[in-house]
PyMOL Python script that loads the backbone (N, CA, C, O; Angstrom):
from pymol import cmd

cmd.read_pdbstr("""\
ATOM      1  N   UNK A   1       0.820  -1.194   0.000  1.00  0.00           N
ATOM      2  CA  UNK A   1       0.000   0.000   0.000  1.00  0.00           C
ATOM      3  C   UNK A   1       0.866   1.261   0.000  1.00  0.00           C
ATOM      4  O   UNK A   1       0.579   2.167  -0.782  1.00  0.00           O
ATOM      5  N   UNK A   2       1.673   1.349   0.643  1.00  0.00           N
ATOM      6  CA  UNK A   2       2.681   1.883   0.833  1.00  0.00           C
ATOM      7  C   UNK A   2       3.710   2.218  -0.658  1.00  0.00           C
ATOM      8  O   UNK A   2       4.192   1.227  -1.207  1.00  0.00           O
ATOM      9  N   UNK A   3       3.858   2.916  -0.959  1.00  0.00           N
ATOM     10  CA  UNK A   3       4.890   3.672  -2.393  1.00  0.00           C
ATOM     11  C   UNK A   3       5.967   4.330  -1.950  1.00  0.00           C
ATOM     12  O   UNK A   3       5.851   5.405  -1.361  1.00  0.00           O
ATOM     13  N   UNK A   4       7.119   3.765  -2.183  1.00  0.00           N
ATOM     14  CA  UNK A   4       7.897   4.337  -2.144  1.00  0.00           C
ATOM     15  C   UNK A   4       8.656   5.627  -3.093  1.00  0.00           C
ATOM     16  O   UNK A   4       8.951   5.482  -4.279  1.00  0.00           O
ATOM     17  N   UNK A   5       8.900   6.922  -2.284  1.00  0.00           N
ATOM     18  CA  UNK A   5       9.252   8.135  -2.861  1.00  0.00           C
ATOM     19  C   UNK A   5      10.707   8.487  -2.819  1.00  0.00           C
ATOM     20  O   UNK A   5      11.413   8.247  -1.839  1.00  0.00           O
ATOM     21  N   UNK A   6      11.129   9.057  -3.904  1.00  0.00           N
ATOM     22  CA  UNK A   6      12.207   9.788  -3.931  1.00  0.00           C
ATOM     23  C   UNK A   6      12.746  11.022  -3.551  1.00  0.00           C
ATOM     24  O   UNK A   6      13.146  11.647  -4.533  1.00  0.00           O
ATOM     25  N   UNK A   7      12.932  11.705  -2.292  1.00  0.00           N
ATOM     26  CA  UNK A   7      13.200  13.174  -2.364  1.00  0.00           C
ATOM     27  C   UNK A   7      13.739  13.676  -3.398  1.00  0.00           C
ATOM     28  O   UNK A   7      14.886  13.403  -3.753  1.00  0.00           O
ATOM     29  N   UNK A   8      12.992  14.445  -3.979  1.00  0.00           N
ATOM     30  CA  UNK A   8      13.114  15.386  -4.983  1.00  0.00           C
ATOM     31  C   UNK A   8      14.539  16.621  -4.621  1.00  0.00           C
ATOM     32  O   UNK A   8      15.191  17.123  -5.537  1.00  0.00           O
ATOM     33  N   UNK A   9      14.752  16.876  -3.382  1.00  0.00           N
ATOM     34  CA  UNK A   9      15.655  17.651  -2.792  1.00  0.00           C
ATOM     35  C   UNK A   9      16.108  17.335  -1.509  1.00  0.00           C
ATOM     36  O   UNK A   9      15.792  16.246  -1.030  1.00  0.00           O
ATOM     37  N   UNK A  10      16.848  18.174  -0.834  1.00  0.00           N
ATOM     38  CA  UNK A  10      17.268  18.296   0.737  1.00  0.00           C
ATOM     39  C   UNK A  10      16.244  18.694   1.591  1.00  0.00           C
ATOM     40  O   UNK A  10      15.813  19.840   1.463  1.00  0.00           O
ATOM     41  N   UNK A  11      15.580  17.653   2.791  1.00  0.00           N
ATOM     42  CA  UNK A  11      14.853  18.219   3.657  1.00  0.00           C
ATOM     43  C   UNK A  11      15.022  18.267   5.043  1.00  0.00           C
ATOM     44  O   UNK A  11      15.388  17.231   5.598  1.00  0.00           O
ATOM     45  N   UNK A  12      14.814  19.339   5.753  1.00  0.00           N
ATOM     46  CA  UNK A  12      15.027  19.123   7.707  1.00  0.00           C
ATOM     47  C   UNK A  12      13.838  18.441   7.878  1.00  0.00           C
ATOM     48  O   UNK A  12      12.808  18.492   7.205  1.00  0.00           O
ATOM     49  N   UNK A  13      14.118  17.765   8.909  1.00  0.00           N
ATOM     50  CA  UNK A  13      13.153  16.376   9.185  1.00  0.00           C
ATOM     51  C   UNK A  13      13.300  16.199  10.621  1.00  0.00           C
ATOM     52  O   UNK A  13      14.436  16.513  10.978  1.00  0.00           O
ATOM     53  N   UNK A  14      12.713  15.892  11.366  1.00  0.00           N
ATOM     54  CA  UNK A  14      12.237  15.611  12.954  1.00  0.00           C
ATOM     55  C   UNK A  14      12.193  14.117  13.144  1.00  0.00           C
ATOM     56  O   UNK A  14      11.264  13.337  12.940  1.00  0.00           O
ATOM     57  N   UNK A  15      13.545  13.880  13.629  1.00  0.00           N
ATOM     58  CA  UNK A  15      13.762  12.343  13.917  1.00  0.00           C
ATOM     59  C   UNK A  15      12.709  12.080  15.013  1.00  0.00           C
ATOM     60  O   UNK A  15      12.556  12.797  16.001  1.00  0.00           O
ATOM     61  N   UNK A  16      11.796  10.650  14.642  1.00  0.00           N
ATOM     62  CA  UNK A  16      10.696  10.442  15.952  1.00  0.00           C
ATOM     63  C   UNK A  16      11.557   9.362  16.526  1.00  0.00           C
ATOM     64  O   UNK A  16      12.407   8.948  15.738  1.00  0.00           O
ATOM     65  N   UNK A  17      11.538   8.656  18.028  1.00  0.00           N
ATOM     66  CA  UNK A  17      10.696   9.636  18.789  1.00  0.00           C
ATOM     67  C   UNK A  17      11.694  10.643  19.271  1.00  0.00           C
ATOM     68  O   UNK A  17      11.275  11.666  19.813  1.00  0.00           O
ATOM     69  N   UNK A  18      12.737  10.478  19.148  1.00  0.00           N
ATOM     70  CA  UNK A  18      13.865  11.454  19.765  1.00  0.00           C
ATOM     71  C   UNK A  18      13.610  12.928  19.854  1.00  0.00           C
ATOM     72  O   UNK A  18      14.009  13.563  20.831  1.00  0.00           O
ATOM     73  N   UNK A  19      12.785  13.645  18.606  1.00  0.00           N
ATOM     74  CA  UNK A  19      12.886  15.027  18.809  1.00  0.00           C
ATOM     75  C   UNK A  19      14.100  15.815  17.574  1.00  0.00           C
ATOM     76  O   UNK A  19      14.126  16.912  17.017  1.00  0.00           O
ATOM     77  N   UNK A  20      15.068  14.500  17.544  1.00  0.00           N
ATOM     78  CA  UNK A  20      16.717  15.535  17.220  1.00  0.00           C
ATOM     79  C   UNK A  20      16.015  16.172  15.600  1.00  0.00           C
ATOM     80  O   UNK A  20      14.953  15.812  15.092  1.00  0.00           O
ATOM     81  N   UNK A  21      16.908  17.102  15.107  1.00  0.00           N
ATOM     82  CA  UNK A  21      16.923  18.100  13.492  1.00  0.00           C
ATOM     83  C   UNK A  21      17.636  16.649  13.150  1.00  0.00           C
ATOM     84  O   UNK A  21      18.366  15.946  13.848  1.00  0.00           O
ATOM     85  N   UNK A  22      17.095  16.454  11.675  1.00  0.00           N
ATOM     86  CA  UNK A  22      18.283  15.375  10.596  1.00  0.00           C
ATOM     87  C   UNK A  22      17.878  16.336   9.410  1.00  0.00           C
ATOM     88  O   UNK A  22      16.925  17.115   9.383  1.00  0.00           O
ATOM     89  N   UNK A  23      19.109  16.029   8.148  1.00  0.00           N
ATOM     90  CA  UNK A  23      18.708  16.154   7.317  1.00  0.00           C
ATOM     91  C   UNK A  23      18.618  14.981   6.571  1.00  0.00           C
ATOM     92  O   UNK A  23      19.066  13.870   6.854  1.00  0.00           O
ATOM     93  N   UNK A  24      17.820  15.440   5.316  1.00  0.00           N
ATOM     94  CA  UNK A  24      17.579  13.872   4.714  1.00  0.00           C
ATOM     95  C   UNK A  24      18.117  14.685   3.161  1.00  0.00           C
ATOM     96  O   UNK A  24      17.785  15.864   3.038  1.00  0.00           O
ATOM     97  N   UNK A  25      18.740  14.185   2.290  1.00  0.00           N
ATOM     98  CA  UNK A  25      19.142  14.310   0.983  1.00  0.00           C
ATOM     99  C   UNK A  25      18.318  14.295   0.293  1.00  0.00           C
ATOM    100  O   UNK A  25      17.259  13.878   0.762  1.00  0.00           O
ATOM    101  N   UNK A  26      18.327  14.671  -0.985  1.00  0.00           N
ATOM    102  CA  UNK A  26      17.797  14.822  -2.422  1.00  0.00           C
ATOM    103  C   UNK A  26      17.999  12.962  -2.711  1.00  0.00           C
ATOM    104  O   UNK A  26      19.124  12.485  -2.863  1.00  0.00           O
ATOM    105  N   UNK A  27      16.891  12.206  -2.742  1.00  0.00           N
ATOM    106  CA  UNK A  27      17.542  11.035  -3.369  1.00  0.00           C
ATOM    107  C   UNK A  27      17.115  10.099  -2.563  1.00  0.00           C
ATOM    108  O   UNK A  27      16.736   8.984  -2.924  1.00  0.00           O
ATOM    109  N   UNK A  28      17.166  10.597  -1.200  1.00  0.00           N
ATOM    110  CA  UNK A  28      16.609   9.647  -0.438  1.00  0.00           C
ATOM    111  C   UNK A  28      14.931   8.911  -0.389  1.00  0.00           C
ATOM    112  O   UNK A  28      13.882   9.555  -0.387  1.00  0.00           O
ATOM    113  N   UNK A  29      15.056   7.561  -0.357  1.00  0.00           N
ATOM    114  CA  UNK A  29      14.091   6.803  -0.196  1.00  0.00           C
ATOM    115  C   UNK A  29      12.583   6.888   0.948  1.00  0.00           C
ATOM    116  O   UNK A  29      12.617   6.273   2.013  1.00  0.00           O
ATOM    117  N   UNK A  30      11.780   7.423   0.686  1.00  0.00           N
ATOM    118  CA  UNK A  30      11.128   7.488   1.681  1.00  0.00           C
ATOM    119  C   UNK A  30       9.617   6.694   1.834  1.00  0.00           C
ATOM    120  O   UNK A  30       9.018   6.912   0.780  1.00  0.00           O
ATOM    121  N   UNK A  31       8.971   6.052   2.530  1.00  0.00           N
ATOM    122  CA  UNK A  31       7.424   5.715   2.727  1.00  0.00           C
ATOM    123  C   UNK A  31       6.685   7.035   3.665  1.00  0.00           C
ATOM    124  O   UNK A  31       7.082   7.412   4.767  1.00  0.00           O
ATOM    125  N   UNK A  32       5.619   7.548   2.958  1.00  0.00           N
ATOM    126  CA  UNK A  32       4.037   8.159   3.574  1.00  0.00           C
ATOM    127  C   UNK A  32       3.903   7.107   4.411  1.00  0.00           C
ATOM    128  O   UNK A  32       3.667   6.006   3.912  1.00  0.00           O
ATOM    129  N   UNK A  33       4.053   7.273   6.132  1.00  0.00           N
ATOM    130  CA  UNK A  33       3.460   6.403   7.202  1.00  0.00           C
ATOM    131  C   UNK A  33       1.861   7.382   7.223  1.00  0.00           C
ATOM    132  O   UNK A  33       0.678   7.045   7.177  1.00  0.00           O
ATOM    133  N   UNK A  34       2.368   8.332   7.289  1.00  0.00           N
ATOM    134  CA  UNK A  34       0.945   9.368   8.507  1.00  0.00           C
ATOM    135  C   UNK A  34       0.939  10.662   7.641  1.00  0.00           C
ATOM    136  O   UNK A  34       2.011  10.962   7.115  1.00  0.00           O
ATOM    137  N   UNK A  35       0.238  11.183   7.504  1.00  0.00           N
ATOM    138  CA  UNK A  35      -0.385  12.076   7.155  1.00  0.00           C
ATOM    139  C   UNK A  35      -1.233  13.555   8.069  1.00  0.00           C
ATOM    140  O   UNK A  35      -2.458  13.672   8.029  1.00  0.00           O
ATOM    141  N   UNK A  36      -0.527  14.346   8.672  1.00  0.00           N
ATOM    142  CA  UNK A  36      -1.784  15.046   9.787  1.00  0.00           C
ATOM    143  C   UNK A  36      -1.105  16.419  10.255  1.00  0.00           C
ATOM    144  O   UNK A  36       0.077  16.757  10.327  1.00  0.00           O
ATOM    145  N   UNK A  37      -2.480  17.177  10.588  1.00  0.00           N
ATOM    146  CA  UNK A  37      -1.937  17.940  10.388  1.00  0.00           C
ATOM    147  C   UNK A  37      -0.837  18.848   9.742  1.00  0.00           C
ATOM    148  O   UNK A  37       0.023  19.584  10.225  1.00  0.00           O
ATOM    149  N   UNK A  38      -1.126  18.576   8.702  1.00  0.00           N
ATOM    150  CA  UNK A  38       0.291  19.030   7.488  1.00  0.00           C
ATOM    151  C   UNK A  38       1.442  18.720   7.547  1.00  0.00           C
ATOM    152  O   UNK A  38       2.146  19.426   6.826  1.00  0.00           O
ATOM    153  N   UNK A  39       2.131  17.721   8.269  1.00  0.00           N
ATOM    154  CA  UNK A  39       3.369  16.984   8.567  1.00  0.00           C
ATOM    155  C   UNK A  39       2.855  15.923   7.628  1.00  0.00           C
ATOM    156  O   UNK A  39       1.771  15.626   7.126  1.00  0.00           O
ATOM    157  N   UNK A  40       4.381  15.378   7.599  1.00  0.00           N
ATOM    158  CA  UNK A  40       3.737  13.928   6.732  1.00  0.00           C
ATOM    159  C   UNK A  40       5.294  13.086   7.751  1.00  0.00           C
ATOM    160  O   UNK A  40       6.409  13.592   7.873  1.00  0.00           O
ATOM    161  N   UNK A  41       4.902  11.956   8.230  1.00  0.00           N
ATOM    162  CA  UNK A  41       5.705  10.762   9.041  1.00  0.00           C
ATOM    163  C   UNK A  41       6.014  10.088   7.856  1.00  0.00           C
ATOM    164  O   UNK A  41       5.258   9.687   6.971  1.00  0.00           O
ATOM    165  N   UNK A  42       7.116  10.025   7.950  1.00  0.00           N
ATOM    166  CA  UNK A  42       7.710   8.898   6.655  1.00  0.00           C
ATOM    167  C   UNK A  42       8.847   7.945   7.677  1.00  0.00           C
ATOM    168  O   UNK A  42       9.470   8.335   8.665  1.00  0.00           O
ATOM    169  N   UNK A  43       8.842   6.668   7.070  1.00  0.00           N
ATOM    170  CA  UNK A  43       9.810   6.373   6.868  1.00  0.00           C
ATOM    171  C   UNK A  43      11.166   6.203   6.159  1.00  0.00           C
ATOM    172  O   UNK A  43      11.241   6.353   4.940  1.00  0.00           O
ATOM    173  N   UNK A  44      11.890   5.993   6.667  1.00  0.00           N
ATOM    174  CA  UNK A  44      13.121   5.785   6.174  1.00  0.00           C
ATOM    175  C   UNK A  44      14.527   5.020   6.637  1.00  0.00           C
ATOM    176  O   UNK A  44      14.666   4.674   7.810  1.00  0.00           O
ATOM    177  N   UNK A  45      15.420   4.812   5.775  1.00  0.00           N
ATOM    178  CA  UNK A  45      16.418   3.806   6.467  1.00  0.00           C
ATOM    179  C   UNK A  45      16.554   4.298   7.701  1.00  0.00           C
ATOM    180  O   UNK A  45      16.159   3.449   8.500  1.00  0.00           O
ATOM    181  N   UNK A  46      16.852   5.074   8.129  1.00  0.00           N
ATOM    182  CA  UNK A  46      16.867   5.978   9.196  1.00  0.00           C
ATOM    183  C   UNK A  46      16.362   5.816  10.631  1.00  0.00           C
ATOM    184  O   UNK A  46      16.873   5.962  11.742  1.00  0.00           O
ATOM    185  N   UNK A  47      14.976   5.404  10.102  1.00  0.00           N
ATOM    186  CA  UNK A  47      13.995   5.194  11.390  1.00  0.00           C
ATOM    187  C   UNK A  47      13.148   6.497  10.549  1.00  0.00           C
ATOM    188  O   UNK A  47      13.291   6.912   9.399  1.00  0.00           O
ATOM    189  N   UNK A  48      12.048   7.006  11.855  1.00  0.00           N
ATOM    190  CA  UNK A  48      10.816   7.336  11.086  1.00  0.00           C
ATOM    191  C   UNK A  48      11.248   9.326  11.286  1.00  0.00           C
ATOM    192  O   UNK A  48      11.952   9.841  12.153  1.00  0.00           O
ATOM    193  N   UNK A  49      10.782   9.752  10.559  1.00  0.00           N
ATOM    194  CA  UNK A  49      10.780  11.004  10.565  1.00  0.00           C
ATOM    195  C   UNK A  49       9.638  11.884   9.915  1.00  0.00           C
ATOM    196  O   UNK A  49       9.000  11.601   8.902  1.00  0.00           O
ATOM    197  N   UNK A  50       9.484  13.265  10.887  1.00  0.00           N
ATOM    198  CA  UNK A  50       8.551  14.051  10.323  1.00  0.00           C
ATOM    199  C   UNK A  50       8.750  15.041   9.533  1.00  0.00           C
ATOM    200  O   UNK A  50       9.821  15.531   9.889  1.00  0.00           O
ATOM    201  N   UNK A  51       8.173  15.849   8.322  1.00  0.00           N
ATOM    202  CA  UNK A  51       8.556  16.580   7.499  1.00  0.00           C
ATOM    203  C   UNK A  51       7.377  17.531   7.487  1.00  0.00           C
ATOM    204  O   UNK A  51       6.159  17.355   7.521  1.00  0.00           O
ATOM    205  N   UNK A  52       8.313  18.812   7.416  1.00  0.00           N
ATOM    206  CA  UNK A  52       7.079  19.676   7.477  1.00  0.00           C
ATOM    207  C   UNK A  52       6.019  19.829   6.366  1.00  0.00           C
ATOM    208  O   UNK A  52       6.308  18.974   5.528  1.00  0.00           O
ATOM    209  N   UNK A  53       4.904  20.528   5.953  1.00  0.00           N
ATOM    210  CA  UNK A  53       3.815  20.787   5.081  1.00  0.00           C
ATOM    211  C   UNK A  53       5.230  21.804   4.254  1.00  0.00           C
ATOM    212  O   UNK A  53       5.111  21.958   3.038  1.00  0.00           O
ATOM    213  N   UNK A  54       5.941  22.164   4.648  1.00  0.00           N
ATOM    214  CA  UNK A  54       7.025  23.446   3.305  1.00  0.00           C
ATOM    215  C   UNK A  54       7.429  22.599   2.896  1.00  0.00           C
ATOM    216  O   UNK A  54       7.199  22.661   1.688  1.00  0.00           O
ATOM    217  N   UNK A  55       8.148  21.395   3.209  1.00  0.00           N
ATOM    218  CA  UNK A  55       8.508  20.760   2.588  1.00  0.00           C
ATOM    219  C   UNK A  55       8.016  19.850   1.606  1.00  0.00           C
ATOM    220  O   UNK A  55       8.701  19.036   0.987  1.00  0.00           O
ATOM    221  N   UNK A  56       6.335  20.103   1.461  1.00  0.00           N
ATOM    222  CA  UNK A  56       5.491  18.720   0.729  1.00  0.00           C
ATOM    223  C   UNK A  56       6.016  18.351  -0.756  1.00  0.00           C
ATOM    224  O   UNK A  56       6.025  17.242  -1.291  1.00  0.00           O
ATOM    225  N   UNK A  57       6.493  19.717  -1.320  1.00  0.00           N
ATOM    226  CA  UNK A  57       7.127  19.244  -2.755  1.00  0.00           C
ATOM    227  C   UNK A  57       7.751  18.379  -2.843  1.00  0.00           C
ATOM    228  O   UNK A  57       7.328  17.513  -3.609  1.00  0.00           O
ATOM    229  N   UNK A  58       9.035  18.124  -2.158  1.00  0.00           N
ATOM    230  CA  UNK A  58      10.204  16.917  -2.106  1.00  0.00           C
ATOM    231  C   UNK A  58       9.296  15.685  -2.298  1.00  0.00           C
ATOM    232  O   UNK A  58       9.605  14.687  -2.949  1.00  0.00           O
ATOM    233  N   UNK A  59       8.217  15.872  -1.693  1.00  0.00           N
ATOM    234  CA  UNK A  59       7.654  14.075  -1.470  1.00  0.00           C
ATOM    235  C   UNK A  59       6.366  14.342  -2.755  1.00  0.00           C
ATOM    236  O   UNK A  59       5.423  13.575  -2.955  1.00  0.00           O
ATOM    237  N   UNK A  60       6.626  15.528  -3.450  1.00  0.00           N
ATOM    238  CA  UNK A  60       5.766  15.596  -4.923  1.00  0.00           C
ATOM    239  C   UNK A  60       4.422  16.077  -4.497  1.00  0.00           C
ATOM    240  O   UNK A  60       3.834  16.747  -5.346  1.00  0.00           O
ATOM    241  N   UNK A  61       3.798  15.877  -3.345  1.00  0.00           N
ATOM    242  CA  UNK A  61       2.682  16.298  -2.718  1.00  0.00           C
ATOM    243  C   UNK A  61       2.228  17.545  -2.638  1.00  0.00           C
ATOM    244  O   UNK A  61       2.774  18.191  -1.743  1.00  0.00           O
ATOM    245  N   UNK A  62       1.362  18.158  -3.304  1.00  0.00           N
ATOM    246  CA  UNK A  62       0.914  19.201  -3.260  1.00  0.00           C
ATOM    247  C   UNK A  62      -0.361  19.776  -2.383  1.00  0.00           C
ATOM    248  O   UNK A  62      -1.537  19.797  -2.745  1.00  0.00           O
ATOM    249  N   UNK A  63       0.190  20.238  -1.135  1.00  0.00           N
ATOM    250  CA  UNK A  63      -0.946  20.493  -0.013  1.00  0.00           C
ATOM    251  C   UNK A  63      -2.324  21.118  -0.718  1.00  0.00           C
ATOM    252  O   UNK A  63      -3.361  20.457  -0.659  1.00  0.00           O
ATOM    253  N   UNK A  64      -2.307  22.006  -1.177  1.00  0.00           N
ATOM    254  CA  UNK A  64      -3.345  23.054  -1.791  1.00  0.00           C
ATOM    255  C   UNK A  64      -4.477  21.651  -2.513  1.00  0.00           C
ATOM    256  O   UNK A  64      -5.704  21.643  -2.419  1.00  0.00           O
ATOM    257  N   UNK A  65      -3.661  20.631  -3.171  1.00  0.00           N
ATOM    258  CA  UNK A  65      -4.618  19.802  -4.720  1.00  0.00           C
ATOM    259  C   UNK A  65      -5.203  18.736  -3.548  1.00  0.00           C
ATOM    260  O   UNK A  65      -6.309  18.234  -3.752  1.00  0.00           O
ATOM    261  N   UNK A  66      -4.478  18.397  -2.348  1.00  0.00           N
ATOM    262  CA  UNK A  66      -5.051  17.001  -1.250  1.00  0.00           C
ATOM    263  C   UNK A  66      -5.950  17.911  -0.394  1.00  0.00           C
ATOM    264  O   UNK A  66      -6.919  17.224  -0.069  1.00  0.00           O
ATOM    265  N   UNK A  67      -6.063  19.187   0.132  1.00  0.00           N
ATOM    266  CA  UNK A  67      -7.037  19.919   0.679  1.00  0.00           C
ATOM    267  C   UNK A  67      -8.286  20.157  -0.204  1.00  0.00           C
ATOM    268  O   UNK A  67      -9.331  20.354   0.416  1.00  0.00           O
ATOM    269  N   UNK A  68      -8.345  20.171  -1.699  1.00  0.00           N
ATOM    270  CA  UNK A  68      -9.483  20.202  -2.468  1.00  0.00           C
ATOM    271  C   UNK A  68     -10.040  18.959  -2.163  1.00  0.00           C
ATOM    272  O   UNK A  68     -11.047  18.902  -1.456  1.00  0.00           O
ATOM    273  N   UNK A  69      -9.420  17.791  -2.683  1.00  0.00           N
ATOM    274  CA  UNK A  69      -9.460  16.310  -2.469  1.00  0.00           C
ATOM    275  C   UNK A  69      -9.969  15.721  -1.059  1.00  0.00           C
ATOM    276  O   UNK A  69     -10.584  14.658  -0.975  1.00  0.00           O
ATOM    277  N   UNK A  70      -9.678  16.445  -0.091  1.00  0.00           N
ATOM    278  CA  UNK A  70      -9.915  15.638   1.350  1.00  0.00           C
ATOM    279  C   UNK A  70     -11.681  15.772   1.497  1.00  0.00           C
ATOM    280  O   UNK A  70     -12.087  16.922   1.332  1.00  0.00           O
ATOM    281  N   UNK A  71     -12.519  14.948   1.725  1.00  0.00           N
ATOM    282  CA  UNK A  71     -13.461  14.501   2.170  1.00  0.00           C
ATOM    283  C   UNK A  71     -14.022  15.847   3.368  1.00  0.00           C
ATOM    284  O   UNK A  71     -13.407  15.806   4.434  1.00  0.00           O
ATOM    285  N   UNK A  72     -14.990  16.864   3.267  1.00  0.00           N
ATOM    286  CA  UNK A  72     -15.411  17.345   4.230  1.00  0.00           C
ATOM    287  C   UNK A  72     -16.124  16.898   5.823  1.00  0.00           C
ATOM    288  O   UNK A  72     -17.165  16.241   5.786  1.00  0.00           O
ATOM    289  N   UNK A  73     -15.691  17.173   6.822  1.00  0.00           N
ATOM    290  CA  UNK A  73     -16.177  16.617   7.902  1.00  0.00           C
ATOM    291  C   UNK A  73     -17.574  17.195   8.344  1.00  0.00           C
ATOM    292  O   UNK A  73     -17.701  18.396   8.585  1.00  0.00           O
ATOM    293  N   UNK A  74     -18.722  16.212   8.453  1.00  0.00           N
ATOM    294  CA  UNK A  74     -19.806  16.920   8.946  1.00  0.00           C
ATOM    295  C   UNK A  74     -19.863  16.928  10.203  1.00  0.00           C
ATOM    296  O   UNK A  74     -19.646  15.953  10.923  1.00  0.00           O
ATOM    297  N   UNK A  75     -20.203  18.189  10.609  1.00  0.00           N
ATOM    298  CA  UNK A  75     -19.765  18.472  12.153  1.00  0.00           C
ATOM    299  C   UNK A  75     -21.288  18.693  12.560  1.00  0.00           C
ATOM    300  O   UNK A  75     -21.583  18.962  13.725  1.00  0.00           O
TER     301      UNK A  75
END
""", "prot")
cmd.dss("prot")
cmd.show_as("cartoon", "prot")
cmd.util.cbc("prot")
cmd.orient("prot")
């Protein structure tokens, strides 16, 4: 279910659960775990990391086209 992505560029990334800054390269291999609040949890050789919503290009994702797309919540 899971697709694996290519960073398109260099991204700062939030090693879980530690907290620490990593960077991750242009090139690097990544899996969409989570999705929320405009972070996206990926994995990677690494262990798992979070990436911000500025960064959604690298992972090709375009916030603006998945916010048209997302399902409205009836409240």
């Amino acid at each position: 279910m899971h697709q694996e992505i290519l960073l398109s560029r260099e991204v700062s990334a939030i090693q879980i659960p530690s907290g620490d800054s990593l960077s991750l390269p242009a090139g690097t291999a990544v899996f969409i775990t989570q999705r929320l609040g405009g972070t996206f949890t990926v994995a990677t050789s690494q262990g798992l990391a979070r990436i911000s919503s500025q960064d959604a290009d690298a992972l090709g994702v375009n916030p603006e086209e998945e916010a048209k797309n997302r399902p409205k919540s009836s409240v």
